[in-house]
KEGU-114572 format. One record per residue (C-alpha): residue in three letters; residue number from 0; x, y, z. Coordinates in Angstrom, 1 decimal, m for minus. Layout:
BEGIN
<aa ALA	i NUM	px X	py Y	pz Z>
...
REM end
This chain:
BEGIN
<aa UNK	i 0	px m7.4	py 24.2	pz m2.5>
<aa UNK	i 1	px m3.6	py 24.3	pz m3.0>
<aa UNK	i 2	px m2.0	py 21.7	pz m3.9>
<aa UNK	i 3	px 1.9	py 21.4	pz m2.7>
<aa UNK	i 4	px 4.2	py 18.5	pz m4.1>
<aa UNK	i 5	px 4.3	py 16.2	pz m1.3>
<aa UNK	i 6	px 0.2	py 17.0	pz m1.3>
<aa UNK	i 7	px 0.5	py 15.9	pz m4.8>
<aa UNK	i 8	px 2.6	py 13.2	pz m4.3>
<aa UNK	i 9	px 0.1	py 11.8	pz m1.7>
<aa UNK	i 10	px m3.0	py 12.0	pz m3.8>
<aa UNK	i 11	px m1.1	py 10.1	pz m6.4>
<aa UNK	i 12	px m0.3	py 7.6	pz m4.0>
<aa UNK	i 13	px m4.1	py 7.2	pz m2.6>
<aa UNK	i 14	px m5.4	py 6.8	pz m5.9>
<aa UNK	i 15	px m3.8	py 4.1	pz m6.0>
<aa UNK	i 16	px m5.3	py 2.5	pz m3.2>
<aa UNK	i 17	px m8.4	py 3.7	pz m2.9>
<aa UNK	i 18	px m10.9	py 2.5	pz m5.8>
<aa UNK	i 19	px m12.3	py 5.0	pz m8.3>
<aa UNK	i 20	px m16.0	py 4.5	pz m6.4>
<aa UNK	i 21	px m15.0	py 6.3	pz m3.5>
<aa UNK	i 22	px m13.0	py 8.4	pz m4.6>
<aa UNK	i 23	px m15.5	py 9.6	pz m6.7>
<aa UNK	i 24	px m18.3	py 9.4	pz m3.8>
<aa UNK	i 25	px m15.4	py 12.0	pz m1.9>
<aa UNK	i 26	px m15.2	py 14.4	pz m4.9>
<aa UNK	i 27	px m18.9	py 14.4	pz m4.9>
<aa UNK	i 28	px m19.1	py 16.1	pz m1.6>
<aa UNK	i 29	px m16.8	py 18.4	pz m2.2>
<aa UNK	i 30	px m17.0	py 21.9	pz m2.9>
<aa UNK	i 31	px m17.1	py 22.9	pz m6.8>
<aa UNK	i 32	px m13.9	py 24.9	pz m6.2>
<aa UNK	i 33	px m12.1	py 21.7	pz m5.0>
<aa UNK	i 34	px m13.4	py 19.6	pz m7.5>
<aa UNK	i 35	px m12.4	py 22.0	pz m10.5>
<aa UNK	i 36	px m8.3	py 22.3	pz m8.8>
<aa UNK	i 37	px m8.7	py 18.3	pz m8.4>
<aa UNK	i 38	px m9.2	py 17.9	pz m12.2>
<aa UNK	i 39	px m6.4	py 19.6	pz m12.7>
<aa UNK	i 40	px m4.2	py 17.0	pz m10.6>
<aa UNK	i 41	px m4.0	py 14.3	pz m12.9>
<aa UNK	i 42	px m5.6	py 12.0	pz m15.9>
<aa UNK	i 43	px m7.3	py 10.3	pz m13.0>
<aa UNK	i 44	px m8.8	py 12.9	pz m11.4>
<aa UNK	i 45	px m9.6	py 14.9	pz m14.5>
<aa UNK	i 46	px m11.5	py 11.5	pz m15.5>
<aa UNK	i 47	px m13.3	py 11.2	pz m12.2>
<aa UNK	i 48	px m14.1	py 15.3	pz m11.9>
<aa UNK	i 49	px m15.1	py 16.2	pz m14.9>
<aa UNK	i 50	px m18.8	py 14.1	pz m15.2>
<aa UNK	i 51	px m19.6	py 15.9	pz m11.4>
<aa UNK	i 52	px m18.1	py 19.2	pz m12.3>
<aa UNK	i 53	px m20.8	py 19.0	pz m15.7>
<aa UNK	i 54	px m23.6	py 16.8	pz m14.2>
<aa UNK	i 55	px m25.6	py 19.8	pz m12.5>
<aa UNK	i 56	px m24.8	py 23.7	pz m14.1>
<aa UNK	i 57	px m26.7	py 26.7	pz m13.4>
<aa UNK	i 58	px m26.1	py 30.1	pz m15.2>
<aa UNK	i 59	px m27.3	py 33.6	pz m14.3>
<aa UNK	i 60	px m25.4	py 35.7	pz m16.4>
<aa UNK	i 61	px m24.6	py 35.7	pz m20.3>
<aa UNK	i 62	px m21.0	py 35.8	pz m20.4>
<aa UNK	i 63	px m20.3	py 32.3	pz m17.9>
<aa UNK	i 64	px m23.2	py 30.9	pz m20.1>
<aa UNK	i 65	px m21.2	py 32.1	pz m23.3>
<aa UNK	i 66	px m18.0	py 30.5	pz m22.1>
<aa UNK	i 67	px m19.5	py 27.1	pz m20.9>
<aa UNK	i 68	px m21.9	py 26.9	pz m23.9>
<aa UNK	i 69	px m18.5	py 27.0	pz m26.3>
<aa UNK	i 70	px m16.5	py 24.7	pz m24.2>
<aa UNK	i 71	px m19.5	py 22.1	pz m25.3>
<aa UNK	i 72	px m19.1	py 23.0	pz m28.6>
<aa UNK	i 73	px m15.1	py 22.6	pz m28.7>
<aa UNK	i 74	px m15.5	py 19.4	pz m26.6>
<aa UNK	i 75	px m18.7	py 17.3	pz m27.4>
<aa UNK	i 76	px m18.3	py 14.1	pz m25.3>
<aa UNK	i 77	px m18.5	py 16.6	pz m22.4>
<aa UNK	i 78	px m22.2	py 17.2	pz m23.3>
<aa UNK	i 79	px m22.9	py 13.7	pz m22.0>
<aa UNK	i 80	px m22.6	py 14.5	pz m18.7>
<aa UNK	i 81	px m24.7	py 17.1	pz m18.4>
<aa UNK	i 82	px m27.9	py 15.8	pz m16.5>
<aa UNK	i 83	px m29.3	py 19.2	pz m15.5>
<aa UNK	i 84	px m29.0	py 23.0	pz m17.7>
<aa UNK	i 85	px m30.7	py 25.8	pz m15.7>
<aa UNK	i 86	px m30.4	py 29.1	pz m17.1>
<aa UNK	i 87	px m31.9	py 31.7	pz m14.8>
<aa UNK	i 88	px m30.9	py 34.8	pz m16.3>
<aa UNK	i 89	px m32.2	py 38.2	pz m15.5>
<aa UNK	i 90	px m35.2	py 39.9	pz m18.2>
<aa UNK	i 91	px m32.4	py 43.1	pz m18.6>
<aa UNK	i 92	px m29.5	py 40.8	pz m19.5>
<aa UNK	i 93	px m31.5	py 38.3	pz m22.1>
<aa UNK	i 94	px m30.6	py 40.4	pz m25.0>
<aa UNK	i 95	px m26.9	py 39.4	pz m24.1>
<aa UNK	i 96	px m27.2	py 36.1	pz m24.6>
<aa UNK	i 97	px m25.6	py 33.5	pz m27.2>
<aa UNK	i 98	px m28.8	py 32.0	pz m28.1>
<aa UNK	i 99	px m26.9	py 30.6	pz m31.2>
<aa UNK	i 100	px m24.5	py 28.9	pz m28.8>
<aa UNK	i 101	px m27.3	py 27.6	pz m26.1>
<aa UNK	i 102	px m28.7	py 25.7	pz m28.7>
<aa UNK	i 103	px m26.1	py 24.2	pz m30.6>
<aa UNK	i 104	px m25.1	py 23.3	pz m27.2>
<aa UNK	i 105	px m28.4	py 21.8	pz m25.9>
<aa UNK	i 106	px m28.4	py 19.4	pz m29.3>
<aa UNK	i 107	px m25.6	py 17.9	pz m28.0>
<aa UNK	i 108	px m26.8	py 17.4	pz m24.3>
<aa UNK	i 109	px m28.4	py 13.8	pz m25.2>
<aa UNK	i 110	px m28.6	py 12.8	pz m21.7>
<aa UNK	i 111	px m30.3	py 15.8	pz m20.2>
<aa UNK	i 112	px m32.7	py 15.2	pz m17.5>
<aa UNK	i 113	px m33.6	py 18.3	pz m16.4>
<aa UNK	i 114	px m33.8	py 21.7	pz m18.2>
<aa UNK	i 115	px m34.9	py 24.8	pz m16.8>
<aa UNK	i 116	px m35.0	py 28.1	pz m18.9>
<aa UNK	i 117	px m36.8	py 31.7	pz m18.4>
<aa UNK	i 118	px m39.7	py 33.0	pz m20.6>
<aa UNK	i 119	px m37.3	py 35.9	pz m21.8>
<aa UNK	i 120	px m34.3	py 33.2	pz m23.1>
<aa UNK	i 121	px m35.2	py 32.7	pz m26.4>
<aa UNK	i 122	px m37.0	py 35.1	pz m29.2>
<aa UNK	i 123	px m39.8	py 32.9	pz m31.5>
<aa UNK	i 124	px m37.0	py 32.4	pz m34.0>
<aa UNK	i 125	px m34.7	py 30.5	pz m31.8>
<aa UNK	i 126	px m37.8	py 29.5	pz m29.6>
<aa UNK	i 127	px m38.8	py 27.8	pz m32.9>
<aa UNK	i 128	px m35.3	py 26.0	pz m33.7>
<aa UNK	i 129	px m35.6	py 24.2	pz m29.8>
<aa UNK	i 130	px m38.3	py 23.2	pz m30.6>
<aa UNK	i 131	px m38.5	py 21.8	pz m33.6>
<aa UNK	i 132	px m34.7	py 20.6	pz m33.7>
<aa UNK	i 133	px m33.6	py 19.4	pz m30.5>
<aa UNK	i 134	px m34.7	py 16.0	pz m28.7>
<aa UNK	i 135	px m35.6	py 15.9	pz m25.3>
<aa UNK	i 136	px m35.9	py 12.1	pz m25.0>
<aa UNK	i 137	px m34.7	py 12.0	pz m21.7>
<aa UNK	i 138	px m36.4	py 14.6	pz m20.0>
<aa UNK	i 139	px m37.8	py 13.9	pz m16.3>
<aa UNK	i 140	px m38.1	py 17.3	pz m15.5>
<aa UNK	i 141	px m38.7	py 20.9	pz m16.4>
<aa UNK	i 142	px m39.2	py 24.8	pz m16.4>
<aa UNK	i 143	px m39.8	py 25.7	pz m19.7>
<aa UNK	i 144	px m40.8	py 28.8	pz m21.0>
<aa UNK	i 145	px m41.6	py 29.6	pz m25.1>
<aa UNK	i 146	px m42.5	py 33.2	pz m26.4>
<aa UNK	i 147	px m46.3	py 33.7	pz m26.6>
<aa UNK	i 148	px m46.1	py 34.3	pz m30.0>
<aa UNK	i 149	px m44.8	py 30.8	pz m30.8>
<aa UNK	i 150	px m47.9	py 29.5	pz m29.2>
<aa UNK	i 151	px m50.6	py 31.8	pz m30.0>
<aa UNK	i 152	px m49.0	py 32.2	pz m33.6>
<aa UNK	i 153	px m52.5	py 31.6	pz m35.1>
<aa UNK	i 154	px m55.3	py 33.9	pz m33.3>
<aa UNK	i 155	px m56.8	py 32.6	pz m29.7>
<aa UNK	i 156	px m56.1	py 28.9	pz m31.6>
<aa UNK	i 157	px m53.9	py 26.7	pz m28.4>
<aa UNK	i 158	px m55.0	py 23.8	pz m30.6>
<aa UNK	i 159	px m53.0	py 25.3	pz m33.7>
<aa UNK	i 160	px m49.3	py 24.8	pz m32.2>
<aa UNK	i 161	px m47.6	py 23.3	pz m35.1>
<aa UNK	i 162	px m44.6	py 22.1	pz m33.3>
<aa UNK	i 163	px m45.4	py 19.3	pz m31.1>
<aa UNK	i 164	px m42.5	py 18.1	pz m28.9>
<aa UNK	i 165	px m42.3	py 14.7	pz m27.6>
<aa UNK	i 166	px m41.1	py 13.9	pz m23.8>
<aa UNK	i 167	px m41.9	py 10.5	pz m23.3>
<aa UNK	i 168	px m40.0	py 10.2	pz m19.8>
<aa UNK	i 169	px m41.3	py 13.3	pz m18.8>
<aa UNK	i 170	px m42.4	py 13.3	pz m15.0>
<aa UNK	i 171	px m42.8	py 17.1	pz m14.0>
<aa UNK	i 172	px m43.7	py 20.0	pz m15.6>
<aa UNK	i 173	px m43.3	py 23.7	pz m14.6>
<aa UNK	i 174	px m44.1	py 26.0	pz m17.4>
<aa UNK	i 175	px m46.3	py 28.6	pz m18.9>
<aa UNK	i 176	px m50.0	py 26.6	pz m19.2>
<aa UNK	i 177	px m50.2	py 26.8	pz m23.0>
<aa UNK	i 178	px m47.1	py 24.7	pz m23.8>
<aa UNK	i 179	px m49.2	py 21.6	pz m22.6>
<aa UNK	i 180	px m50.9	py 21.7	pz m25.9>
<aa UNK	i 181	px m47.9	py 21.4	pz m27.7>
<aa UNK	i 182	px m46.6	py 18.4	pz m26.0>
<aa UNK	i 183	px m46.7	py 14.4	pz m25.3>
<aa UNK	i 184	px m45.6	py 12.9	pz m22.3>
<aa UNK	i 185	px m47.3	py 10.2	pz m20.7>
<aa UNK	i 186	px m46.0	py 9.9	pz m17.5>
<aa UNK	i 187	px m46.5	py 13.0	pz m15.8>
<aa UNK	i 188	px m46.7	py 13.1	pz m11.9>
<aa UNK	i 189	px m47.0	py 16.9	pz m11.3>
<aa UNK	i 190	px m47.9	py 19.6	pz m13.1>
<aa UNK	i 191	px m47.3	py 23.1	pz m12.3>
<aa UNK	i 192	px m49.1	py 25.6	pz m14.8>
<aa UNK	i 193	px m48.8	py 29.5	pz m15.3>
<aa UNK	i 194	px m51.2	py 31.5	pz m16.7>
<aa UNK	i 195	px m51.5	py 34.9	pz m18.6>
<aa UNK	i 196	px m54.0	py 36.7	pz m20.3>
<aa UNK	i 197	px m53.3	py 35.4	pz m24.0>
<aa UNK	i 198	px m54.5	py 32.2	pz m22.3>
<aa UNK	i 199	px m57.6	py 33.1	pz m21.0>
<aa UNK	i 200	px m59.5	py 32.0	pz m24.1>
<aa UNK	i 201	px m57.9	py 28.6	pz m24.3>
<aa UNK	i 202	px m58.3	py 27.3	pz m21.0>
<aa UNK	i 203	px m60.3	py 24.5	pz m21.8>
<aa UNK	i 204	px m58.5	py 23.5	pz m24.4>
<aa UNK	i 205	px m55.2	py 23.4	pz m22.4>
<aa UNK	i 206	px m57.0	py 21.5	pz m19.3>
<aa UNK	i 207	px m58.4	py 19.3	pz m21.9>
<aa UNK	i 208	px m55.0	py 18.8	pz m23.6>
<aa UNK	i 209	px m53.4	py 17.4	pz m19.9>
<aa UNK	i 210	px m56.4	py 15.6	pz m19.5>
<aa UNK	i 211	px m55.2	py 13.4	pz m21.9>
<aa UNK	i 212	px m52.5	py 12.7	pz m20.5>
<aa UNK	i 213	px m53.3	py 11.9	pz m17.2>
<aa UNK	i 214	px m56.3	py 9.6	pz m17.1>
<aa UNK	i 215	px m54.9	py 6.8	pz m15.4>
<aa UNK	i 216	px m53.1	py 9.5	pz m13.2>
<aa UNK	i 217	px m55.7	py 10.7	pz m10.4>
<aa UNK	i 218	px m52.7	py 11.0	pz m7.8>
<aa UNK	i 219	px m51.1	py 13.9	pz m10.4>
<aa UNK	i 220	px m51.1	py 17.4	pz m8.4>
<aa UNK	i 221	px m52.7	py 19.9	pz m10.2>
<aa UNK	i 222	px m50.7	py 23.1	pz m9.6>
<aa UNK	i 223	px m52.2	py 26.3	pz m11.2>
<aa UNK	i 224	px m50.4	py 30.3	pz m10.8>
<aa UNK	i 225	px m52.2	py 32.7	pz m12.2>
<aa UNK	i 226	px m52.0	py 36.5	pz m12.3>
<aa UNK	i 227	px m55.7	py 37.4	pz m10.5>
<aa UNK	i 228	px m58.4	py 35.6	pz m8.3>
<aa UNK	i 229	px m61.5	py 36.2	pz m10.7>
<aa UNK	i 230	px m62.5	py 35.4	pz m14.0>
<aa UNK	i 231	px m59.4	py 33.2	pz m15.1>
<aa UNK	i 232	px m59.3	py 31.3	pz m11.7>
<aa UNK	i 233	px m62.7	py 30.7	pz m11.9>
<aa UNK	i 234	px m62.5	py 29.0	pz m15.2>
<aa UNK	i 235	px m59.5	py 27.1	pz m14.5>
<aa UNK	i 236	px m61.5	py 25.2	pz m11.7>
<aa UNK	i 237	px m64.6	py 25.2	pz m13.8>
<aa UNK	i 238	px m62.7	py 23.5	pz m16.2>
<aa UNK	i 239	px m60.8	py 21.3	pz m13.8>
<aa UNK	i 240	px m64.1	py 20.4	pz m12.1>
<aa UNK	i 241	px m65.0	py 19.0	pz m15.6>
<aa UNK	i 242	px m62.2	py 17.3	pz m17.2>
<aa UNK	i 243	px m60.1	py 16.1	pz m14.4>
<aa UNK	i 244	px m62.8	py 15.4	pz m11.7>
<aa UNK	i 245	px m60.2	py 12.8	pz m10.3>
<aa UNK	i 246	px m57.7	py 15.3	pz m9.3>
<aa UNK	i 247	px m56.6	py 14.2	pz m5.4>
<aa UNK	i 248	px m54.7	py 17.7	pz m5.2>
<aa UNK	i 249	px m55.2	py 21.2	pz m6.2>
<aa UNK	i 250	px m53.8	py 24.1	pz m5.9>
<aa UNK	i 251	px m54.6	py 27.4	pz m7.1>
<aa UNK	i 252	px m51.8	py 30.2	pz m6.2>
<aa UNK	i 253	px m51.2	py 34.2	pz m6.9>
<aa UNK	i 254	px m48.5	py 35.1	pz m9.1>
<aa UNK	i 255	px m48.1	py 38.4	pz m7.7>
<aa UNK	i 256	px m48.7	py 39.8	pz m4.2>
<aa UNK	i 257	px m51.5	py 41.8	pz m3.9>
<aa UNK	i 258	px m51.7	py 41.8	pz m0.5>
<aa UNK	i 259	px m55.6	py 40.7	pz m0.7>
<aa UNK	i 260	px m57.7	py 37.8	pz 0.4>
<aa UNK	i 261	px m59.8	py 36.0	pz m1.3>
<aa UNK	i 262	px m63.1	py 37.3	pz m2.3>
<aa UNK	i 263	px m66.2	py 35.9	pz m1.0>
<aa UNK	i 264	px m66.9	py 35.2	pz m4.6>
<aa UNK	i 265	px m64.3	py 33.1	pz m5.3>
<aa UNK	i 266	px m64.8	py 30.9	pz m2.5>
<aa UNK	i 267	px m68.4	py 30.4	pz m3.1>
<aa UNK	i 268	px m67.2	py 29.4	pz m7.0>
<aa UNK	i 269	px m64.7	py 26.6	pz m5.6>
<aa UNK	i 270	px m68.2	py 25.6	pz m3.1>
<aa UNK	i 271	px m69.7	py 25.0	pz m5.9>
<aa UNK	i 272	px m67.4	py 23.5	pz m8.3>
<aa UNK	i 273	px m66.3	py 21.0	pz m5.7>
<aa UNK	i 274	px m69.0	py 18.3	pz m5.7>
<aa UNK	i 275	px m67.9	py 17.6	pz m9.4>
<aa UNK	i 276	px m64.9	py 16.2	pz m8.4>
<aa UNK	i 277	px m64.7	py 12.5	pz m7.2>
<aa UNK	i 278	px m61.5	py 11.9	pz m4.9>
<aa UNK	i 279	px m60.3	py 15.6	pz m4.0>
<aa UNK	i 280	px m58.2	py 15.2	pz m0.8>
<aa UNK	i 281	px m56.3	py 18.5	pz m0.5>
<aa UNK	i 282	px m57.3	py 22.0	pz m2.0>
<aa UNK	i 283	px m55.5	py 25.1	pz m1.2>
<aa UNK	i 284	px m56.7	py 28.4	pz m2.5>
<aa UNK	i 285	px m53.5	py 30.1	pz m0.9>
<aa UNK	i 286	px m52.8	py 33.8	pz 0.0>
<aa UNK	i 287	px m50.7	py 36.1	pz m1.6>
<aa UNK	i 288	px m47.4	py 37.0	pz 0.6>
<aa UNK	i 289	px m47.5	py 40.6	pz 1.1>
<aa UNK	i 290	px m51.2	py 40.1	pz 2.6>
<aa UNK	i 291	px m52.4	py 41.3	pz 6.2>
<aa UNK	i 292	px m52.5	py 38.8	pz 8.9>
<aa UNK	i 293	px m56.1	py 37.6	pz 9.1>
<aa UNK	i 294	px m58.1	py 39.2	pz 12.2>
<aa UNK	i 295	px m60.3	py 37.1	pz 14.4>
<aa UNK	i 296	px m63.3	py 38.0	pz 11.9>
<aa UNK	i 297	px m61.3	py 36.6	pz 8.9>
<aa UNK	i 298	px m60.4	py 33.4	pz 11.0>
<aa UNK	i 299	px m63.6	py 33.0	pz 11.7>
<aa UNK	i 300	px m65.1	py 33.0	pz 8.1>
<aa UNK	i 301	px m62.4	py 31.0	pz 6.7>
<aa UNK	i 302	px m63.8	py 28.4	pz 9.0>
<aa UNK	i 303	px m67.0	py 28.5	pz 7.6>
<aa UNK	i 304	px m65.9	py 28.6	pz 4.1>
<aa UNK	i 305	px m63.6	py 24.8	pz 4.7>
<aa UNK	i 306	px m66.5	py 24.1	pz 6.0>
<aa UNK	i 307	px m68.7	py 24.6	pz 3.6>
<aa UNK	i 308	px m66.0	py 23.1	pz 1.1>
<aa UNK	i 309	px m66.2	py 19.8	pz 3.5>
<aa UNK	i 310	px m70.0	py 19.3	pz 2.8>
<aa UNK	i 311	px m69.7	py 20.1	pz m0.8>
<aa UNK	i 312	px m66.8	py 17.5	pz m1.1>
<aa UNK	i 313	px m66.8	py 14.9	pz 1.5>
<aa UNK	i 314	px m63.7	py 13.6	pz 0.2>
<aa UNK	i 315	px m61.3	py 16.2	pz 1.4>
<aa UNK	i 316	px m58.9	py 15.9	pz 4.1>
<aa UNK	i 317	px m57.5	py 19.0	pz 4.3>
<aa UNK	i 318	px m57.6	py 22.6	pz 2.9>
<aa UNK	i 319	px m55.6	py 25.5	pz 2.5>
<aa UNK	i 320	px m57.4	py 28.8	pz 2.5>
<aa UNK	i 321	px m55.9	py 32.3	pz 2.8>
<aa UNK	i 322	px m52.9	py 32.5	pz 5.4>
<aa UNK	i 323	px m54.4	py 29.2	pz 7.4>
<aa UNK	i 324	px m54.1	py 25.6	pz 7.0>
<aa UNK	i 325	px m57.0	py 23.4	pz 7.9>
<aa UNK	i 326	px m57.6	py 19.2	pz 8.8>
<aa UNK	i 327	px m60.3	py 17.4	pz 8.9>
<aa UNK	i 328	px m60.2	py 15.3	pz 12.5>
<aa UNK	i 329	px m63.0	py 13.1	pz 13.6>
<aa UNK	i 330	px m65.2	py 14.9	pz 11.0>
<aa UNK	i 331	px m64.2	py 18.5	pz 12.3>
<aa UNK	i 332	px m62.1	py 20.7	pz 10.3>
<aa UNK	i 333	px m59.5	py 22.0	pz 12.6>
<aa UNK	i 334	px m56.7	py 24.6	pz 11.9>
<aa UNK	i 335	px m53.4	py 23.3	pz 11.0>
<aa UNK	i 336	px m50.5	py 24.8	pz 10.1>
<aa UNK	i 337	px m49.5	py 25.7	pz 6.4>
<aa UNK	i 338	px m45.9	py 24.0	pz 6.4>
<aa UNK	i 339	px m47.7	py 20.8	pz 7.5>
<aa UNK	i 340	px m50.5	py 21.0	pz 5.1>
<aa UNK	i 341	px m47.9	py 21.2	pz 2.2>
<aa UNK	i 342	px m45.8	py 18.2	pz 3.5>
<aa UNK	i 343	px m49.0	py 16.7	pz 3.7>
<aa UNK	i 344	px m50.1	py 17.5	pz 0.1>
<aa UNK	i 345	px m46.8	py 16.8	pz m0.9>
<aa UNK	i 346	px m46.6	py 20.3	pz m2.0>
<aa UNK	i 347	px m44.1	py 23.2	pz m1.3>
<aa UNK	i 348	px m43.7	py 26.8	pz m0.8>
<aa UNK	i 349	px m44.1	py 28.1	pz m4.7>
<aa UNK	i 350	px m41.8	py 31.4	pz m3.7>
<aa UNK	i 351	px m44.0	py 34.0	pz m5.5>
REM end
């Protein structure tokens, strides 16, 4: 947008006219571009653009992050409008980063309701000073992601997390699964939980740690990605079964794509898991993306599996199972398709 003199003559003029509310509902839908040459106009519009210019950033490379992160720095009352920091930076660019700068930034951010950051952003130093030195008081949401070593600092010990972070407003969480231990939030709606193989020996203790949390939650999907389809997945919903029995949705979800259904064993393990739980309405035990399309055969055991998940929990509505959806109608399960069952659910596509 280029702004001539009689163009900037008239904007003077309708600001003058026009209250600050819509004008400010007109810079909102407009493009970032536009909004960044209107703060430039005037006082006015610098007033009025500057909170939506800051409100929502996203960063994925180290130099803009650099630049932004310093401009906080030089201009503090700017952090306040910052609602929502996502730093999606790539693994081979990490080392690149300010991490110095990202923090000293993120201290000042008091009104932050969403943060988002990779598992590769911050070393256990720095992993350590977010932590222990920045509030996150007003935190509704997030994708965070701490070094391993951070967590696991004492050997196979989840429970021994010495830093304990406190997110009182926090509604959803998307994060590696051991984190849970180290935090308190008590109203959580949705949890989304990645696993890896330093958690495999603490995933009680994590599932017991949200448990916690959500007792007067039974609505609260239970998410879970994990890296394979034995062992670990079959003590998550062991575990599950157990601590959280009043879990309406669950989901259980491939990291990777191995292009691979799921075994007969693993189905028969969720069979006979199931009657623990005491409300389950939707399970989905999803395929990976780069599997084969299901043959007649495969359809045709998939049924029998929901089915046999419908007598072991007489509570569920609908399923999820390999690449089809499935809903219970008049007591039959019939096939339905996936985009539906996740709208149903309440769920969406993951994107792994």
């Amino acid at each position: 947008m280029v702004l001539t003199r009689r163009a900037h003559r008239e904007r003077m003029e309708i600001s003058r006219w026009l209250p600050n509310e819509i004008l400010v509902h007109i810079i909102q839908h407009s493009a970032k571009a536009d909004q960044a040459t209107l703060a430039r106009v005037s006082k006015l519009f610098h007033a009025l653009c500057l909170p939506i210019l800051y409100r929502v950033v996203e960063f994925k490379d180290p130099h803009s992050t650099t630049v932004f992160c310093s401009g906080i720095i030089e201009n503090p009352s700017r952090a306040d409008a910052v609602r929502s920091f996502v730093l999606d930076v790539p693994y081979q660019y990490c080392c690149d980063m300010r991490d110095d700068l990202v923090l000293a930034s993120l201290k000042l951010m008091s009104r932050l309701d969403h943060l988002s950051f990779s598992e590769f952003t911050f070393d256990y130093r720095h992993g350590r000073i977010l932590l222990e030195e920045i509030n996150f008081l007003q935190l509704t949401s997030c994708n965070i992601w701490v070094p391993d070593d951070l967590i696991y600092r004492f050997p196979a010990q989840a429970s021994d997390l010495s830093v304990r972070v406190s997110l009182p407003h926090l509604e959803f969480y998307h994060g590696g699964a051991a984190f849970v231990s180290g935090i308190d939030a008590i109203c959580l709606k949705e949890v989304q939980l990645t696993w890896y193989s330093a958690d495999d020996a603490n995933v009680d203790k994590i599932v017991t740690s949200l448990s916690s949390m959500t007792l007067t939650k039974p609505h609260l999907p239970f998410v879970s990605c994990h890296a394979y389809w034995g062992g670990p997945c079959h003590q998550i919903m062991d575990s599950v079964s157990m601590r959280m029995p009043h879990t309406k949705t669950l989901r259980l979800h491939p990291m990777r794509d191995y292009g691979a259904l799921l075994s007969q064993d693993t189905i028969l393990h969720a069979t006979e898991c199931l009657p623990q739980f005491t409300g389950l309405l939707y399970l989905a035990m999803e395929w990976s993306k780069g599997a084969f399309p299901t043959s007649g055969a495969d359809k045709h055991k998939d049924r029998i599996a929901v089915e046999g998940w419908g007598e072991a929990c007489p509570t569920l509505e609908a399923c999820c199972l390999n690449h089809s959806g499935w809903r219970k109608v008049d007591g039959r399960w019939e096939e339905y398709p996936i985009k539906k069952f996740w709208a149903l659910a309440g769920l969406c596509d993951l994107g792994y």
